[in-house]
N, C-alpha and C positions, 0 to 999 in steps of 0.2 A: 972596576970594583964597585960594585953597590952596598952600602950600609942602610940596615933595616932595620929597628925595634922588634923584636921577638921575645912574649913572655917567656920567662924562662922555666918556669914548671912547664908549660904545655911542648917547648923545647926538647926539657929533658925526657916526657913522657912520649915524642915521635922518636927519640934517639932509641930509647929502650925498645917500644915496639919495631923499629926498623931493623935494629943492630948495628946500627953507625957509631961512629966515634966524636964527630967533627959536628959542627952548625954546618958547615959546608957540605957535608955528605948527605946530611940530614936532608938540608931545603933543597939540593939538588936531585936525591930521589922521591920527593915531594913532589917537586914538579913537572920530573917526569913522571909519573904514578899521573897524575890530575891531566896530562897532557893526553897521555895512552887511555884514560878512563874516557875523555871528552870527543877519541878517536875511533875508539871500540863500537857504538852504535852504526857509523857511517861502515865498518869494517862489516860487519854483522850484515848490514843490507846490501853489500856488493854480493857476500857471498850466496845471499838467498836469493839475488836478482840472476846471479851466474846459472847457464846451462852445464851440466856436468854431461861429460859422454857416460853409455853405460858401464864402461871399463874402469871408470873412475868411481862410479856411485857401488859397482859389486866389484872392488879392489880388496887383494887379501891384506887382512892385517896384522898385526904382532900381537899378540896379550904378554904384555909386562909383568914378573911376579911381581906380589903387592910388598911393600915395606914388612917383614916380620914374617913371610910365608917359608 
């Protein structure tokens, strides 16, 4: 268990924007959010480093109706 000092407006103001319940839910999708955000650049440059075959680059794909159509 770790205990940490947390303003508690700035607290309450990540719970409301998340929808969590808990300080635990909270700081836990906190830091995965900041984990995933510091891992997305290196992600982004594998995929643009990567050779795709042509079957992959003109692969068919789905169109999803949009929310409200």
């Amino acid at each position: 268990m770790t205990s940490i000092d947390i303003d508690p407006d700035l607290l309450a103001q990540a719970k409301i924007a998340a929808g969590t319940r808990t300080t635990r839910e909270t700081v836990e999708l906190a830091l995965r959010t900041l984990t995933a955000m510091h891992r997305q650049p290196a992600a982004v440059e594998r995929i643009i480093a990567h050779r795709f075959a042509d079957e992959q680059i003109h692969a068919p794909t789905i169109d999803y109706p949009l929310p409200g159509e």
